[in-house]
MARPAZA-691068 format. One line per field, with one value per atom (N, C-alpha, C): atom name; residue number from 0; x, y, z. Coordinates in steps of 0.1 Angstrom, whole numbers. Each point is the difference from the previous one (the first is absolute). Last residue first. Layout:
# residues N
dolum = (CA	...)
zakol = (NUM	...)
px = (X	...)
py = (Y	...)
pz = (Z	...)
//
This chain:
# residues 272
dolum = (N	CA	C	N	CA	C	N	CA	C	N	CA	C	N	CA	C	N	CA	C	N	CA	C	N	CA	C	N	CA	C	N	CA	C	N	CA	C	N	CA	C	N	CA	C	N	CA	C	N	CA	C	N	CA	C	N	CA	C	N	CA	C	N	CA	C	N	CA	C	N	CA	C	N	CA	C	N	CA	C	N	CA	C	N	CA	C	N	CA	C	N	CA	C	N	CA	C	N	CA	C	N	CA	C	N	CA	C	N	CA	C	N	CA	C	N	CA	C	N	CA	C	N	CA	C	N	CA	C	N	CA	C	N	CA	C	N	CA	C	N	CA	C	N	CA	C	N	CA	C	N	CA	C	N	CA	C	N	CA	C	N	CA	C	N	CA	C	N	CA	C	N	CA	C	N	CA	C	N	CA	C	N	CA	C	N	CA	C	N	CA	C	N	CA	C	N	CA	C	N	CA	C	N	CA	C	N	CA	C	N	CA	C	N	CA	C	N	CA	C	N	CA	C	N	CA	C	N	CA	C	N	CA	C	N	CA	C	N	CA	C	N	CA	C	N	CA	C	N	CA	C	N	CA	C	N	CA	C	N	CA	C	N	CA	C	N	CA	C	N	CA	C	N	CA	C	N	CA	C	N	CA	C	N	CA	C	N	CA	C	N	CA	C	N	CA	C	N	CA	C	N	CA	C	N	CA	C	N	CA	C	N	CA	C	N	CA	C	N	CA	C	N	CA	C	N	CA	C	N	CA	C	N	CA	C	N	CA	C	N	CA	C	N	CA	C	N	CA	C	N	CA	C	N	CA	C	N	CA	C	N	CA	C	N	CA	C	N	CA	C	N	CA	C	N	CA	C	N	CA	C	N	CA	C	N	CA	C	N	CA	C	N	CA	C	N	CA	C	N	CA	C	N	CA	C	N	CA	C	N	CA	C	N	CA	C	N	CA	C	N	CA	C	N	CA	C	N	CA	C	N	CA	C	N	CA	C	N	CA	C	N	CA	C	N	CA	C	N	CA	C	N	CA	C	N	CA	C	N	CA	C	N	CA	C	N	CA	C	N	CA	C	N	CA	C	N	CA	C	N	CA	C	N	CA	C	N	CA	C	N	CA	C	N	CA	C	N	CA	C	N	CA	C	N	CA	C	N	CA	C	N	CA	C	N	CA	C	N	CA	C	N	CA	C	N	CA	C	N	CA	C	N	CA	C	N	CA	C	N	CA	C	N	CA	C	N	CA	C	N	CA	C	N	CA	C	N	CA	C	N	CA	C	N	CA	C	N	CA	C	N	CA	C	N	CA	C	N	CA	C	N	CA	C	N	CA	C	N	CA	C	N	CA	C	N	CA	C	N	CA	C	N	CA	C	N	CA	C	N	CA	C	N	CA	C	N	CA	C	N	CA	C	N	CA	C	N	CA	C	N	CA	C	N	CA	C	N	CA	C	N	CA	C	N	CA	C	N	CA	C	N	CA	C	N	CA	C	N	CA	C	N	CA	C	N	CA	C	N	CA	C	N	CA	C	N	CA	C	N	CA	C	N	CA	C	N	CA	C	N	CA	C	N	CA	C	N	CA	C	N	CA	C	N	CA	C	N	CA	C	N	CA	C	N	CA	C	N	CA	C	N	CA	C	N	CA	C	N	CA	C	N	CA	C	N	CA	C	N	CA	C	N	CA	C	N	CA	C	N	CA	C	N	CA	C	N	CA	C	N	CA	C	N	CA	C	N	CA	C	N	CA	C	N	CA	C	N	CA	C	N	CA	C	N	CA	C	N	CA	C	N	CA	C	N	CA	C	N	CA	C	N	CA	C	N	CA	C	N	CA	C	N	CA	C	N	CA	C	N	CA	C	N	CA	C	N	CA	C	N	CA	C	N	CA	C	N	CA	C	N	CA	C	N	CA	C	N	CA	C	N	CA	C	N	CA	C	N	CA	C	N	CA	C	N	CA	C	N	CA	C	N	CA	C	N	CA	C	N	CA	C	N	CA	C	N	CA	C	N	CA	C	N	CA	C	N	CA	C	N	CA	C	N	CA	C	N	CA	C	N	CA	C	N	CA	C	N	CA	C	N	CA	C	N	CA	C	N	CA	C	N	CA	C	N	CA	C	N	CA	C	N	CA	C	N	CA	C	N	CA	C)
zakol = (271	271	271	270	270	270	269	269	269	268	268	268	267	267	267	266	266	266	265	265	265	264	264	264	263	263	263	262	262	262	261	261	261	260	260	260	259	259	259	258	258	258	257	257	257	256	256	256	255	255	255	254	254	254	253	253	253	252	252	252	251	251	251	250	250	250	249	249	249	248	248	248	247	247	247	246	246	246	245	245	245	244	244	244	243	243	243	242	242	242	241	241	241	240	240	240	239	239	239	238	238	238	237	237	237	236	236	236	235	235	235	234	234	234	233	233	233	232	232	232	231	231	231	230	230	230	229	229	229	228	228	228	227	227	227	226	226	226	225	225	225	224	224	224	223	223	223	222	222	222	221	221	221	220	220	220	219	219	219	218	218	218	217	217	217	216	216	216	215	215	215	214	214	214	213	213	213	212	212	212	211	211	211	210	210	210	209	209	209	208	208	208	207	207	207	206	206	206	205	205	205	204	204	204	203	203	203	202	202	202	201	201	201	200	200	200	199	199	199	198	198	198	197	197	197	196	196	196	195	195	195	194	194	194	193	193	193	192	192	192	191	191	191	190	190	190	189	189	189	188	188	188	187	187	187	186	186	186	185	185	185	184	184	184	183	183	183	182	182	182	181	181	181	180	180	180	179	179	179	178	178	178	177	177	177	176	176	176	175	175	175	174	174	174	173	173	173	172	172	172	171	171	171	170	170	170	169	169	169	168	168	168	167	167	167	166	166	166	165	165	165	164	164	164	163	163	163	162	162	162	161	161	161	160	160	160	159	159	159	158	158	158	157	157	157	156	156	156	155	155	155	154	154	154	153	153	153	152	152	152	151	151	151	150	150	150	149	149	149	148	148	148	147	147	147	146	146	146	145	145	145	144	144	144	143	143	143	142	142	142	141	141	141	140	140	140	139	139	139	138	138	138	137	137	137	136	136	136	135	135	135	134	134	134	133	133	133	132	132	132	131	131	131	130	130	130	129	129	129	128	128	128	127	127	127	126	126	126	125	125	125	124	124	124	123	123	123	122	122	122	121	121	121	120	120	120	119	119	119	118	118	118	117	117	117	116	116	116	115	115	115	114	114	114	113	113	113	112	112	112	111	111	111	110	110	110	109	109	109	108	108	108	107	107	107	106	106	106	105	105	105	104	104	104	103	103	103	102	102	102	101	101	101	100	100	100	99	99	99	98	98	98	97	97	97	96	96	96	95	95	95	94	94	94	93	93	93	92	92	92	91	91	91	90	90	90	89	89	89	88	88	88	87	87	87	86	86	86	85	85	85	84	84	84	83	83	83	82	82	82	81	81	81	80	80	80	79	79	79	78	78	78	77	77	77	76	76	76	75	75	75	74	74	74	73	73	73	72	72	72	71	71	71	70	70	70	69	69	69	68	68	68	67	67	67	66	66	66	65	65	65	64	64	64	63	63	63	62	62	62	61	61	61	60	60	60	59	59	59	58	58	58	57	57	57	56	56	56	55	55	55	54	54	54	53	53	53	52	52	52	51	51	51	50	50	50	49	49	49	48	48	48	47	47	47	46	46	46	45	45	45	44	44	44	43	43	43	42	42	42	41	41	41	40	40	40	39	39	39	38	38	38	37	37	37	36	36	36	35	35	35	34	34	34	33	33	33	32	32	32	31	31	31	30	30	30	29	29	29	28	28	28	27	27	27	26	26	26	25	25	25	24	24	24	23	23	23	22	22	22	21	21	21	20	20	20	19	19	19	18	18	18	17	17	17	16	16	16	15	15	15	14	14	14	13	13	13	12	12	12	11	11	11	10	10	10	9	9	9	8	8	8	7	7	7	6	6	6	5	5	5	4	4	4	3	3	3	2	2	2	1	1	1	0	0	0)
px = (924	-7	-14	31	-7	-3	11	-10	-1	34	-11	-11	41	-7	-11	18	-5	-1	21	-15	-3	44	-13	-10	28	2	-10	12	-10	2	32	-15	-11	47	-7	-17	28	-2	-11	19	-15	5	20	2	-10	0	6	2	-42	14	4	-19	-2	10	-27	4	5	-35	2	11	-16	7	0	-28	9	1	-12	-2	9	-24	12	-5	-7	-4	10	-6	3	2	-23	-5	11	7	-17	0	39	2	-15	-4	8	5	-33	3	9	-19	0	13	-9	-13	-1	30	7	-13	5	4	4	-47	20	0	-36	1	14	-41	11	6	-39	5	19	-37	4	6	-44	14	6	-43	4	18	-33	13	0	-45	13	4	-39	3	13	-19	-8	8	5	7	3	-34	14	11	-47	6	6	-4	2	-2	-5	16	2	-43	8	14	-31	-6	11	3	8	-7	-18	17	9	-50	3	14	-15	-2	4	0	16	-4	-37	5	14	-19	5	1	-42	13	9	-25	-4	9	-18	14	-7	-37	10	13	-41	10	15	-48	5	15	-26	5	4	2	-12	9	18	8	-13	7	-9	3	27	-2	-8	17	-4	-4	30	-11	0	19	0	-10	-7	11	4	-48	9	17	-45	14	4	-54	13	10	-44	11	7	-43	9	8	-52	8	15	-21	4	-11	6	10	5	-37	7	8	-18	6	4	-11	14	-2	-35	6	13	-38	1	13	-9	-3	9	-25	14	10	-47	5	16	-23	9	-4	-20	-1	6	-3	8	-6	-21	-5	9	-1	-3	4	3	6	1	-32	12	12	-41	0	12	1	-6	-1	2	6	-5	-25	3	9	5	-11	4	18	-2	-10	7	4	0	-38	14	2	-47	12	15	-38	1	8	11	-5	2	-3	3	-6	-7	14	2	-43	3	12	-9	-12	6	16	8	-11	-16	9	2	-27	2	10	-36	11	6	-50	11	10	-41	5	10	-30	4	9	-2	-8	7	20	0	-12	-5	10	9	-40	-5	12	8	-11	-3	35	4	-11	-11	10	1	-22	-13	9	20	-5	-5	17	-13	-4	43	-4	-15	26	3	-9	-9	-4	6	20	-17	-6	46	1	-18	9	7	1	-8	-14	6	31	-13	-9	38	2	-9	-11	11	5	-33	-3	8	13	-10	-10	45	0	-12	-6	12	3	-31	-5	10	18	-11	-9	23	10	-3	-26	3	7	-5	-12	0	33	-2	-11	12	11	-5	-27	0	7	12	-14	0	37	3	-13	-3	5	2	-19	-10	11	17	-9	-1	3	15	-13	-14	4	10	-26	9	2	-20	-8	5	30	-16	-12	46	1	-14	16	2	-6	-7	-11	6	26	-6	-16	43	2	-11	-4	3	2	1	-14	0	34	-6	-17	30	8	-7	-14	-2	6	8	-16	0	52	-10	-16	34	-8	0	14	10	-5	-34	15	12	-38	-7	12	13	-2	-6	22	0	2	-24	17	4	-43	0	14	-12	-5	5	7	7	3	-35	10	13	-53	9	9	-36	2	10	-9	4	1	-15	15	4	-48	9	18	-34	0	9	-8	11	1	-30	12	11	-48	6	15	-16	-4	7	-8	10	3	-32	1	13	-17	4	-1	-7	-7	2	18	-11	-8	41	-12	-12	42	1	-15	13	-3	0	11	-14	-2	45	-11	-16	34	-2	-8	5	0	-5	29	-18	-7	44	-1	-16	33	-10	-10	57	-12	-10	47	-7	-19	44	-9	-13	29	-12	-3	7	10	-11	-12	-5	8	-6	9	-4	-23	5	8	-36	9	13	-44	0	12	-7	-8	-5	28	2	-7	-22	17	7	-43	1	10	3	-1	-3	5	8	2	-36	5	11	-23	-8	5	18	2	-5	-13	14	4	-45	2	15	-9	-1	-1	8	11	0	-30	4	13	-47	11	7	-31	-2	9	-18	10	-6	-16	5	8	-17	-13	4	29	-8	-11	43	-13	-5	39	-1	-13	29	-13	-1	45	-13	-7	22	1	-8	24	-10	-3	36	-1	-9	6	8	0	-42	11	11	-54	6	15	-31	4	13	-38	13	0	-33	0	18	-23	1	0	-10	-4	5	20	-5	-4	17	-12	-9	48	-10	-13	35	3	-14	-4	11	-5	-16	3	5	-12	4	-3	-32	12	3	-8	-5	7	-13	12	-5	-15	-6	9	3	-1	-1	-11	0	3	-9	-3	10	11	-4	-3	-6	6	-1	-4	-8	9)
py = (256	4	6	-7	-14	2	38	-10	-14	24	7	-5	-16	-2	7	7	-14	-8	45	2	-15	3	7	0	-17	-7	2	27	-4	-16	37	4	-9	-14	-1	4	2	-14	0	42	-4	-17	37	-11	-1	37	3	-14	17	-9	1	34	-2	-11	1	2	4	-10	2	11	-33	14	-1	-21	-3	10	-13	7	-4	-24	2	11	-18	8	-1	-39	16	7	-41	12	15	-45	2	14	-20	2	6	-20	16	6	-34	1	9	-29	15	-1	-33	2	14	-9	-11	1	28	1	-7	2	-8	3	26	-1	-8	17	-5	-7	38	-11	-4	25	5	-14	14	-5	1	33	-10	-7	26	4	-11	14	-12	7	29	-11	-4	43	-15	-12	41	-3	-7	9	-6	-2	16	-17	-1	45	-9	-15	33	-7	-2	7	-15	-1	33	-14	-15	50	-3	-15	19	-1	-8	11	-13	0	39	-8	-17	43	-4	-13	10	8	-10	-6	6	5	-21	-4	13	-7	-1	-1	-16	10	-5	-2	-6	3	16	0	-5	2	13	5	-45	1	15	-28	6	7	-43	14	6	-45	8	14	-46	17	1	-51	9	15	-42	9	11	-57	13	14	-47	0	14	-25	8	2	-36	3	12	-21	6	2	-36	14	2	-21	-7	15	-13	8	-4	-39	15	5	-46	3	16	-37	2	10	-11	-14	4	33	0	-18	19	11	-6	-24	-1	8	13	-15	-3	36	5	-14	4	2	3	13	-16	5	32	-12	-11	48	-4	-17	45	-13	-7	50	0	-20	16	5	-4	-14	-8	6	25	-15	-4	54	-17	-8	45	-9	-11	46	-15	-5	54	-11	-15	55	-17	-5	41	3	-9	1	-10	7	5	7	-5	-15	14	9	-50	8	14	-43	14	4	-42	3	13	-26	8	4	-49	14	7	-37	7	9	-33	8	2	-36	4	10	-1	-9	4	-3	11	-5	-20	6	6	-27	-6	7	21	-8	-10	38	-7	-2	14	6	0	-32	18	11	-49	5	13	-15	1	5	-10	14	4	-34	6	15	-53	8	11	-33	1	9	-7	3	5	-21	17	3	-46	7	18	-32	-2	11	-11	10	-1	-30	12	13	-50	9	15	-21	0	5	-13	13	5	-37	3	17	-20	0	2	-2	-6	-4	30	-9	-19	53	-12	-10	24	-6	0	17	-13	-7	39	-7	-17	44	-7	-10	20	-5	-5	22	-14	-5	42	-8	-15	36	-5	-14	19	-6	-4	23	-8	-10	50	-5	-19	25	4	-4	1	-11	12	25	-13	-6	13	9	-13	-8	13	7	-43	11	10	-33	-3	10	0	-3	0	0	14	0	-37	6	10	-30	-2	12	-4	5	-4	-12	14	9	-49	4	17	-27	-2	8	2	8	0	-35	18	8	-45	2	17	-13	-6	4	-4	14	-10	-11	1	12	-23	-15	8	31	-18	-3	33	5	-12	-6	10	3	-35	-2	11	0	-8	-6	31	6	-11	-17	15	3	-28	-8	8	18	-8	-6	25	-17	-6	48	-3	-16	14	9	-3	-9	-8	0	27	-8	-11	43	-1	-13	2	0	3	0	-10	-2	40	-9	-12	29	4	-10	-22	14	1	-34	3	14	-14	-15	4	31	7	-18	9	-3	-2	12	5	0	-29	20	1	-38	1	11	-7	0	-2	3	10	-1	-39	14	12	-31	-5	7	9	3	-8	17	-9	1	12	2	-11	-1	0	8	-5	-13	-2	39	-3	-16	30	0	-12	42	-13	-1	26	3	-12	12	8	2	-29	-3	6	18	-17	-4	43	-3	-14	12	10	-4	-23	-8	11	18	-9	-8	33	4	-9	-10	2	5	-7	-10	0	36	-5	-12	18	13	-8	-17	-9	15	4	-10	-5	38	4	-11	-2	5	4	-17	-10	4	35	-8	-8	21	9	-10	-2	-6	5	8	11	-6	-32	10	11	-33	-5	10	16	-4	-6	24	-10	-3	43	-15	-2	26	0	-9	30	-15	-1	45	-7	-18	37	-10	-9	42	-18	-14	36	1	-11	20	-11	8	11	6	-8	-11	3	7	-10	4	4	-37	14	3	-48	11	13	-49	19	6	-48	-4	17	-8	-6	1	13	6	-4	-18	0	10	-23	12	1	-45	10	16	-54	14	13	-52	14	9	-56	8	13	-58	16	12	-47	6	12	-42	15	9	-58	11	14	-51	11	6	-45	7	14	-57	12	12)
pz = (-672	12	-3	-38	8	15	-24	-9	7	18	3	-8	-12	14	9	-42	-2	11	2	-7	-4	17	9	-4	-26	6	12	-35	-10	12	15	-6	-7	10	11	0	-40	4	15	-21	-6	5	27	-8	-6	31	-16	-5	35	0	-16	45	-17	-4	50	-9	-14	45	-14	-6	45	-3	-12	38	-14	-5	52	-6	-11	44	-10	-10	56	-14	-10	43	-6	-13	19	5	-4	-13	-5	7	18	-14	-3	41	-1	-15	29	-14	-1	42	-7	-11	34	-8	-10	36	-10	-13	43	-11	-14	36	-2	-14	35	-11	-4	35	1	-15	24	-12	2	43	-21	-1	21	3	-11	9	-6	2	39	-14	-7	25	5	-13	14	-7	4	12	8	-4	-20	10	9	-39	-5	12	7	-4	-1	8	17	-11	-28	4	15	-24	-10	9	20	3	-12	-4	15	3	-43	-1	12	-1	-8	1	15	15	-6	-23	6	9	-42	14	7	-45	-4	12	-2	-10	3	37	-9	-7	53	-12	-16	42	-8	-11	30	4	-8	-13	0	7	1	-17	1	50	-12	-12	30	1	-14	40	-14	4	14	1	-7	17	-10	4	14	6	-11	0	-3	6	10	2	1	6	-12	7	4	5	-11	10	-9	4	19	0	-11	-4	2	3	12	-9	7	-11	2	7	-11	1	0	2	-13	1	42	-7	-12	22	9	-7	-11	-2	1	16	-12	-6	47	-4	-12	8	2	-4	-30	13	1	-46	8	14	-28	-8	12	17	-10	-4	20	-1	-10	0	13	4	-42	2	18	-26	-6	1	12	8	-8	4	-8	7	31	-10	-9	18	4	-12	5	-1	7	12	-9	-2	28	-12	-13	37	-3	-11	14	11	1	-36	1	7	-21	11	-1	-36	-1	15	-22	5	4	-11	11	-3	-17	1	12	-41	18	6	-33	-2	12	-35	15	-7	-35	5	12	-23	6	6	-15	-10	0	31	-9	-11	52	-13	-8	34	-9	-7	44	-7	-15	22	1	-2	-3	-9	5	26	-11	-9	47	-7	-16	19	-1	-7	-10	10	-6	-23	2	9	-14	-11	1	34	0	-11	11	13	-3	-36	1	12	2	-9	-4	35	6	-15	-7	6	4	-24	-7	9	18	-5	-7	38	-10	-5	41	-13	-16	48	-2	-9	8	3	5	-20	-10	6	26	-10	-7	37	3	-10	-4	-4	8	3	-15	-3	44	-9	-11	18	12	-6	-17	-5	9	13	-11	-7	43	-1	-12	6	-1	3	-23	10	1	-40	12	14	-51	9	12	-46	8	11	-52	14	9	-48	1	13	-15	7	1	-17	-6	5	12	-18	-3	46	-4	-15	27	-1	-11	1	-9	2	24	-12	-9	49	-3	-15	7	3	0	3	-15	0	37	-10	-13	34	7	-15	-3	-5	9	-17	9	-1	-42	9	13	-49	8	13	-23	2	5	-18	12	5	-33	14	9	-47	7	10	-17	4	1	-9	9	3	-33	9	14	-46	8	7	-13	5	7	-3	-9	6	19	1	-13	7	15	-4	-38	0	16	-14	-6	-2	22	9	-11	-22	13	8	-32	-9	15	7	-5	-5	10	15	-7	-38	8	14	-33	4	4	-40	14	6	-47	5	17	-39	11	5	-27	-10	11	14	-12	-6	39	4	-11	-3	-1	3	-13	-11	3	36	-6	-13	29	5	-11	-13	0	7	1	-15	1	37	-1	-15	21	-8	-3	17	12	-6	-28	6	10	-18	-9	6	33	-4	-14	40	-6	-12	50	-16	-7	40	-1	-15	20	-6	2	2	10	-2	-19	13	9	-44	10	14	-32	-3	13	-18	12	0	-33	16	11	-45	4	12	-22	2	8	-14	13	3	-39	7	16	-43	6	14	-20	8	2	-26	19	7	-46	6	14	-30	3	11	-2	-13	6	29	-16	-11	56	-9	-14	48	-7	-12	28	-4	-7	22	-11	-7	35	-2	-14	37	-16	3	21	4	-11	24	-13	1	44	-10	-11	22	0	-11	6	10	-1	-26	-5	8	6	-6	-1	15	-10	1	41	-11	-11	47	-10	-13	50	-14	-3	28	1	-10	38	-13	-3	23	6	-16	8	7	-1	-10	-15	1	33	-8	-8	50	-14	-11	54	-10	-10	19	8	-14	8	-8	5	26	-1	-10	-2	3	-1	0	3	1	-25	12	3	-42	5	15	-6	-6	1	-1	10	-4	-18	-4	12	-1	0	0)
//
């Protein structure tokens, strides 16, 4: 027998307070089936729930049946998400690498667009994944009274609220706020891994920086050059040195009065 629903009191929250805003980049866009004009707003709504259950969706991780029935209207939006929480993805992701508190937390944030009500909630829900699977647990959010009267069938979940009136900030993302792995999980695949730098780097801004042609490039080459080790010098045996080859000759031109020797030169120079 399955436990029902446990009773939890909703505290205060951001999502719960009616006001009036003023649209700007903060504000989150609402996909809807109802405002769709061309094929381009449905990959637009596709793509956003991939962002919104998913966060990044790698082309494997695409539900291509899924989507050709959103395409050709056999499904609602409702539908198409609860088919994106029960994929396989979804369920290695976050099921398999979450304990049921954590999983439970990241799936209200994704599907009702707010954070859990405190650890009552979280105690609640996480009594129906552990009683009813992940199926009834994504069935009981999909169905609930929240979701239809903030959602529907047409309106894709979103972060509702980020923007506080009395906060120079808003609320952080959930994929920001709610990293994917536990701490757990984190420290078994092996980060965040430290950096060792060795070297200490300066950032020196681009107005500070010598320009072509300032003294500051000249004194920076001959602190290298001073820096630098003397080349050793060469040790060189005289036995390897050529001394005939190296010293110069010069031929002196003469006038020669034998014609024997003259026509002896010149048929040596022809054969040179």
């Amino acid at each position: 027998m399955a436990i029902p629903l446990l009773n939890y009191s909703p505290v205060t929250q951001n999502s719960r307070v009616q006001g009036y805003e003023i649209p700007g980049d903060d504000q989150p866009k609402i996909y809807s089936t109802q405002n769709i004009l061309s094929s381009t707003d449905t990959d637009d709504l596709i793509e956003a729930a991939y962002r919104q259950i998913f966060f990044h969706a790698f082309k494997s991780d695409r539900e291509k049946f899924l989507e050709s029935q959103l395409r050709s209207n056999q499904i609602t939006v409702r539908d198409f998400v609860r088919g994106l929480l029960l994929s396989e993805t979804y369920r290695n992701s976050f099921y398999k690498m979450n304990n049921n508190y954590r999983f439970v937390e990241q799936t209200v944030q994704r599907v009702l667009g707010r954070d859990v009500f405190g650890n009552d909630e979280t105690i609640a829900w996480s009594i129906i994944v552990a009683t009813k699977g992940i199926e009834g647990f994504v069935d009981a959010l999909l169905d609930s009274d929240e979701y239809l009267d903030s959602f529907g069938d047409d309106i894709l979940p979103y972060q509702r609220r980020r923007v506080l009136p009395s906060r120079s900030e808003g609320e952080r993302p959930f994929n920001i706020k709610s990293p994917r792995y536990d701490e757990y999980y984190r420290s078994i695949l092996g980060f965040p891994k430290p950096v060792f730098q060795t070297s200490i780097r300066r950032f020196v801004p681009q107005e500070q920086k010598p320009k072509a042609g300032s003294p500051e490039l000249f004194m920076n080459m001959a602190r290298g050059l001073s820096n630098s080790q003397p080349l050793p010098a060469q040790r060189v045996s005289a036995v390897s040195v050529n001394f005939r080859a190296g010293v110069p000759y010069r031929q002196v031109n003469f006038p020669i009065n034998d014609p024997v020797a003259a026509a002896a030169v010149a048929k040596a120079k022809q054969g040179a």
